[in-house]
Residue frames as qw, qx, qy, qz and C-alpha x, y, z in Angstrom:
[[0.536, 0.073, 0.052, 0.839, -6.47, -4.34, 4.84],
 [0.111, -0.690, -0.313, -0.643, -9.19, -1.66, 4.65],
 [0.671, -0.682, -0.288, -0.030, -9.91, -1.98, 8.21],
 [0.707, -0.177, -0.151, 0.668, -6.23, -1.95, 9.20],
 [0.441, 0.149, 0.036, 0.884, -5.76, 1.39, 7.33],
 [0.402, -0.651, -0.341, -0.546, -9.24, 2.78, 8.65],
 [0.679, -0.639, 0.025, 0.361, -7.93, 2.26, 12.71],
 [0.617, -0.145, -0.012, 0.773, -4.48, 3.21, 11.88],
 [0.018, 0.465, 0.306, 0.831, -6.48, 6.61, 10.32],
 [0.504, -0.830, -0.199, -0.134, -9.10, 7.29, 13.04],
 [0.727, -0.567, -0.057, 0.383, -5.67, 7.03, 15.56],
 [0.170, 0.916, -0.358, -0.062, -3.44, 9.65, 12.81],
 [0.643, -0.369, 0.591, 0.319, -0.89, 6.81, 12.21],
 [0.611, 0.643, 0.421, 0.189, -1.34, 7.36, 8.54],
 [0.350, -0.008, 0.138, 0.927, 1.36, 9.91, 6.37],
 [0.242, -0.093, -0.032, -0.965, -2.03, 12.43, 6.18],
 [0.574, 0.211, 0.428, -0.665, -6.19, 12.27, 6.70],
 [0.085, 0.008, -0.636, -0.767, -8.01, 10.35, 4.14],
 [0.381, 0.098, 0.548, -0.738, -11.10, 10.78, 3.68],
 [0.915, 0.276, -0.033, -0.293, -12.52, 8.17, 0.77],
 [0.361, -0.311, 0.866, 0.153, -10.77, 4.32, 0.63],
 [0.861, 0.323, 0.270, -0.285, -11.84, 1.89, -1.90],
 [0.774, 0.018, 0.559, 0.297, -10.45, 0.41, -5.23],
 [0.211, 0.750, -0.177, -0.601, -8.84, 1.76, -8.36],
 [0.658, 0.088, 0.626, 0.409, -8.54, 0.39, -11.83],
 [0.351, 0.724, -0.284, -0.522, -7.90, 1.54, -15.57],
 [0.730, 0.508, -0.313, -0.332, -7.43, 0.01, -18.95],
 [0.551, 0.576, -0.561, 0.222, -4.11, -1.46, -17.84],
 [0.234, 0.066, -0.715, 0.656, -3.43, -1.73, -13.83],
 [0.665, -0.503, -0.454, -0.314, -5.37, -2.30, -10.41],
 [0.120, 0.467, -0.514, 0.709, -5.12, -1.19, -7.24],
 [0.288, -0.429, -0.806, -0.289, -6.32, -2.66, -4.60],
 [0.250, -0.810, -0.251, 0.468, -6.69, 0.53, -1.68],
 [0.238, 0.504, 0.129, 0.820, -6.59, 3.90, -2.92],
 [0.179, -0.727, -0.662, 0.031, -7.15, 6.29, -0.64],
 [0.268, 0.562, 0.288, 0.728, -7.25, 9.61, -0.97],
 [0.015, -0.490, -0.461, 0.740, -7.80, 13.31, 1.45],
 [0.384, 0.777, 0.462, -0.187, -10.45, 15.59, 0.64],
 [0.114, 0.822, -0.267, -0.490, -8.18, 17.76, -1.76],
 [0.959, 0.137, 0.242, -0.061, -7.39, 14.78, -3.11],
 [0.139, 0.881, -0.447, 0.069, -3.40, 15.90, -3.03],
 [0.105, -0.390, 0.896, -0.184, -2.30, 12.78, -1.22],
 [0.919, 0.134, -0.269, -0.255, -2.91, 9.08, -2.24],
 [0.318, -0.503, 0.803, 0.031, -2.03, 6.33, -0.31],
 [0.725, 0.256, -0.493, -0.407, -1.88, 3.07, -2.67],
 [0.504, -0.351, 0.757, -0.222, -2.00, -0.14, -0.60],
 [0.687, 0.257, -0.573, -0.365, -1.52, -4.00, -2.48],
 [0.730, -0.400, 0.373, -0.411, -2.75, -6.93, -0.95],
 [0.539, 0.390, -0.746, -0.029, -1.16, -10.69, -1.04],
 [0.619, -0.432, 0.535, -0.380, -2.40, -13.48, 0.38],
 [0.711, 0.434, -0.545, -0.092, -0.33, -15.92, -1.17],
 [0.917, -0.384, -0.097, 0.048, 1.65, -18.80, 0.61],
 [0.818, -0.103, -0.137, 0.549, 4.75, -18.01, 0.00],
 [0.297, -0.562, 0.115, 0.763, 7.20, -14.44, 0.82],
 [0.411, 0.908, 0.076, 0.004, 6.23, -11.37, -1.18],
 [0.776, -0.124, 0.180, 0.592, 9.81, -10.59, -2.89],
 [0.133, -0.605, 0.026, 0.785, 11.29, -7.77, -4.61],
 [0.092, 0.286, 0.711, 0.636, 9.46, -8.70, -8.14],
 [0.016, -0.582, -0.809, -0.075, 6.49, -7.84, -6.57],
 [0.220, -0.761, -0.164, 0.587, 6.95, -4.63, -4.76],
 [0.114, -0.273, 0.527, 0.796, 9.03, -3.54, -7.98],
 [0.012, -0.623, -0.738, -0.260, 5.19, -4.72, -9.99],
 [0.142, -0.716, -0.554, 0.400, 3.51, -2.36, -7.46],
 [0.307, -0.629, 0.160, 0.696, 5.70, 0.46, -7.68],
 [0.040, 0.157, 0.612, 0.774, 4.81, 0.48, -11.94],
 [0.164, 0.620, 0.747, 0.174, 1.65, 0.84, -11.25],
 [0.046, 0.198, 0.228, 0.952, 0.83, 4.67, -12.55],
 [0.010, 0.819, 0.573, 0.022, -2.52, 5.92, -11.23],
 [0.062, -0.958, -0.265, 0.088, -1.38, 9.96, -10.40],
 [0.562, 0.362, -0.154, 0.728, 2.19, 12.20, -11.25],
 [0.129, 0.535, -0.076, 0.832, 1.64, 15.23, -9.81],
 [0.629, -0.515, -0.321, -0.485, 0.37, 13.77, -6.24],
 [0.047, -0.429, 0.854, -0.291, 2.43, 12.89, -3.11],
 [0.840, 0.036, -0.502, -0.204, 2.21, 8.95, -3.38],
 [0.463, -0.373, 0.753, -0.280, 2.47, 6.73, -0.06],
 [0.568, 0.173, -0.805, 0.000, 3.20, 2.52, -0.78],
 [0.562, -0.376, 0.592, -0.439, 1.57, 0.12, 1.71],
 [0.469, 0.240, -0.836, -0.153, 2.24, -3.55, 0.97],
 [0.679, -0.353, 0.335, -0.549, 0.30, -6.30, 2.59],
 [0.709, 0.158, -0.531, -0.435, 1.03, -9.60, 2.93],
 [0.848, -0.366, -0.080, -0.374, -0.02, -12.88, 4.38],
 [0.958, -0.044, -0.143, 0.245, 3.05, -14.74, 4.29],
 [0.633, -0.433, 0.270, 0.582, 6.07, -12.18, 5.27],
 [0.322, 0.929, -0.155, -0.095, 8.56, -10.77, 3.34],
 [0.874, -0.234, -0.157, 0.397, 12.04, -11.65, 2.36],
 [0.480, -0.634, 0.000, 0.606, 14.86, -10.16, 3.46],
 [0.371, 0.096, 0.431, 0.817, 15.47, -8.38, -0.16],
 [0.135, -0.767, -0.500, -0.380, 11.75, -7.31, -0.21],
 [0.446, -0.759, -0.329, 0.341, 12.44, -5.82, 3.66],
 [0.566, -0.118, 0.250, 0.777, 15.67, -3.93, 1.85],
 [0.180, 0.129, 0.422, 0.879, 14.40, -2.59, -0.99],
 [0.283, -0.765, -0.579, 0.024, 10.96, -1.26, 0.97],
 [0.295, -0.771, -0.246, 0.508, 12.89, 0.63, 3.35],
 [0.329, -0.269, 0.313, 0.849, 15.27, 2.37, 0.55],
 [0.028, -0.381, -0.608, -0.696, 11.92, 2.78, -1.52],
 [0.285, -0.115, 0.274, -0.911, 9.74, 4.26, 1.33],
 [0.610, -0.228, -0.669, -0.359, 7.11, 0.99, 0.91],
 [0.471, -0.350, 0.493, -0.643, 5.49, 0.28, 4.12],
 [0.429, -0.018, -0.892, -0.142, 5.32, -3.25, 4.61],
 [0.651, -0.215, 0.390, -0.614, 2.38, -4.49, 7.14],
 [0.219, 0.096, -0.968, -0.069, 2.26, -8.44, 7.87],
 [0.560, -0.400, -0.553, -0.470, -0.69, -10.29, 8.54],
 [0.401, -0.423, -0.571, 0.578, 0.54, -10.21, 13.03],
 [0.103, -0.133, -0.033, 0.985, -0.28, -6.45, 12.30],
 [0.421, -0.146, -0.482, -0.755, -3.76, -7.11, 11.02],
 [0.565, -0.377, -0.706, -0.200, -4.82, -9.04, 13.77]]
């Protein structure tokens, strides 16, 4: 997923530059992709899933608690191995969640 969002950055397909990627945690929640520009004004948060079955709209609606910054402009990327369903695909677009399947990673 790093990789993905490291090409899709070299090529400006990203909502801004970033220029440090990695992992974020605290007392309470985990992230795995944070990445961040050099002003560190914009954070994109990206959660991976490589589960067997369709990520649904529990999960995205998980993500989407997870707190890491207020006062930051926040981008949602969602990965997963198996798809989405058709509620998860809904409530993405009306939440702004970028969904990326695993035909997009290869």
């Amino acid at each position: 997923c790093q990789q993905y969002l490291r090409k899709q950055n070299r090529k400006q397909g990203l909502p801004f530059y970033f220029t440090k990627i990695g992992r974020w945690w605290n007392k309470t929640d985990e992230i795995d992709i944070m990445a961040v520009d050099y002003r560190q004004t914009q954070i994109l948060l990206g959660e991976c899933k490589y589960k067997h079955r369709p990520v649904d709209v529990k999960d995205l609606k998980h993500f989407l608690g997870k707190k890491v910054a207020q006062d930051k402009s926040l981008y949602y990327y969602f990965f997963s191995k198996a798809g989405y369903t058709e509620q998860a695909v809904a409530y993405a677009a009306e939440k702004g969640i970028k969904l990326v399947s695993l035909d997009e990673l290869v």
